[in-house]
C-alpha positions as a Markdown table, in Angstrom:
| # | Residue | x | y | z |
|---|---|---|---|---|
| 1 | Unk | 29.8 | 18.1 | -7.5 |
| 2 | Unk | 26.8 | 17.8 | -9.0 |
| 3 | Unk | 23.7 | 20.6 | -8.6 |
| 4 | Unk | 20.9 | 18.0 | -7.8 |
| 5 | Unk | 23.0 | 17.2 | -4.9 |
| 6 | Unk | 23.8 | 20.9 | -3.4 |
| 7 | Unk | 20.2 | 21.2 | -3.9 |
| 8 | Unk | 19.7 | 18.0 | -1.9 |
| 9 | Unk | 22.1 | 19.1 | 0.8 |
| 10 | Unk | 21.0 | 23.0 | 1.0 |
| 11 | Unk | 17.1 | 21.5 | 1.4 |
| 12 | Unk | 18.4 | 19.4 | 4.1 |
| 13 | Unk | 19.9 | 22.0 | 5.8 |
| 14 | Unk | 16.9 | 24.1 | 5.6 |
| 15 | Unk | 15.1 | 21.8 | 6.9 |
| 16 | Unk | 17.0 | 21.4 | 10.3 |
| 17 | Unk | 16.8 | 25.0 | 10.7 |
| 18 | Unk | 13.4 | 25.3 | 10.2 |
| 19 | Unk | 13.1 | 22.3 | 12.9 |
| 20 | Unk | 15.4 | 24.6 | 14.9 |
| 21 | Unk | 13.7 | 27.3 | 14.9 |
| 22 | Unk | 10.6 | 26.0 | 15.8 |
| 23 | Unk | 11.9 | 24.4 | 18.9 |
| 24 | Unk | 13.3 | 27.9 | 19.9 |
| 25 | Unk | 10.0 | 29.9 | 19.6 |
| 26 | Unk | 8.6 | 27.1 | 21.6 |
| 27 | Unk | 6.3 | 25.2 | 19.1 |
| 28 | Unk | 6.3 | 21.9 | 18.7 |
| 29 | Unk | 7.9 | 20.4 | 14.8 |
| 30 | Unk | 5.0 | 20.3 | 13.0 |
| 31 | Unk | 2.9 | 16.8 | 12.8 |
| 32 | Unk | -0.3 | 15.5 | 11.2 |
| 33 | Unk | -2.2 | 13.0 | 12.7 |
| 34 | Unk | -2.8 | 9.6 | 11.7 |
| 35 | Unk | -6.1 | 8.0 | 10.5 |
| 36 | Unk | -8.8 | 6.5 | 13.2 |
| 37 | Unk | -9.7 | 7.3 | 16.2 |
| 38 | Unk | -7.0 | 9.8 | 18.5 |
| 39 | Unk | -5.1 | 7.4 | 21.2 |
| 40 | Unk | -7.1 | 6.6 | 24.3 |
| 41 | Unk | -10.4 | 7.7 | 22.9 |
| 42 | Unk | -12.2 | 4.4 | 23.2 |
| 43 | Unk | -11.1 | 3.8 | 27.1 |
| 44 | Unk | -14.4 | 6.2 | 28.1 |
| 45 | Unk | -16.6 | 2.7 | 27.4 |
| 46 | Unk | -17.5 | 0.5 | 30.4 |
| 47 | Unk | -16.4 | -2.8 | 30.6 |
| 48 | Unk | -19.9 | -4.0 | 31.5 |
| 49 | Unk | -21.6 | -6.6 | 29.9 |
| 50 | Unk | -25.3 | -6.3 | 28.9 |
| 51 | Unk | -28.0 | -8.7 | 30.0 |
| 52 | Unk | -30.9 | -9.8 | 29.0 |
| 53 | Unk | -34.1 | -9.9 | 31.2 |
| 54 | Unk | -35.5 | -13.6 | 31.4 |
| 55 | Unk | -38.7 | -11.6 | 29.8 |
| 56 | Unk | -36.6 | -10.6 | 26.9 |
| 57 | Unk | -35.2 | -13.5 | 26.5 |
| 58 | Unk | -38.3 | -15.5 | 26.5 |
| 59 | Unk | -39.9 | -12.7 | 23.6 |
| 60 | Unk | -37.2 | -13.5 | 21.5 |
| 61 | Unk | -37.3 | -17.2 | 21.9 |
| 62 | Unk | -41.0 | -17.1 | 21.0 |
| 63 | Unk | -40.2 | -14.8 | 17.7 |
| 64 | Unk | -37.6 | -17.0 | 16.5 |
| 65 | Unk | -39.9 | -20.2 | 16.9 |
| 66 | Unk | -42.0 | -18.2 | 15.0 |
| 67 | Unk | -40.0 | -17.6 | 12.7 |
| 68 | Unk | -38.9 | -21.1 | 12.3 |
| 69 | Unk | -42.5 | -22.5 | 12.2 |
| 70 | Unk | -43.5 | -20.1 | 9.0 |
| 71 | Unk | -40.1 | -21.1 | 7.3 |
| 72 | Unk | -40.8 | -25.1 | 7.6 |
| 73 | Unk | -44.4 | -24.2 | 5.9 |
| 74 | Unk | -42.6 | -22.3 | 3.5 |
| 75 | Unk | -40.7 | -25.6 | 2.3 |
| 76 | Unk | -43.1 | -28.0 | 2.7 |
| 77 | Unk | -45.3 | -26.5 | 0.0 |
């Protein structure tokens, strides 16, 4: 037998104790958490749509024609 693979084998076996042991004395086997957000972090946000106000919507409306009126000068020079 070869030593790389005792090696292998006594690691192996080291490592199921360890995992053992760590069950006995009550502590969960040792894990790192994944990238992101944790699991169920996002479900605080409502579900409710936002609204304009016909006063809003009317501002913006205004702006954009605006907007649109100084752009068409813009090309037509």
């Amino acid at each position: 037998m070869e030593v790389s693979t005792i090696i292998a084998q006594i690691d192996a076996q080291i490592l199921k104790l360890q995992q053992a042991r760590a069950l006995l004395a009550g502590a969960a086997a040792p894990t790192r958490p994944g990238p992101g957000r944790p699991k169920g972090a996002g479900k605080a946000v409502s579900k409710r749509k936002r609204q304009l106000s016909p006063e809003g919507r009317k501002r913006i409306a205004d702006a954009m024609k605006k907007r649109w009126a100084e752009r068409r000068k813009q090309s037509s020079k």
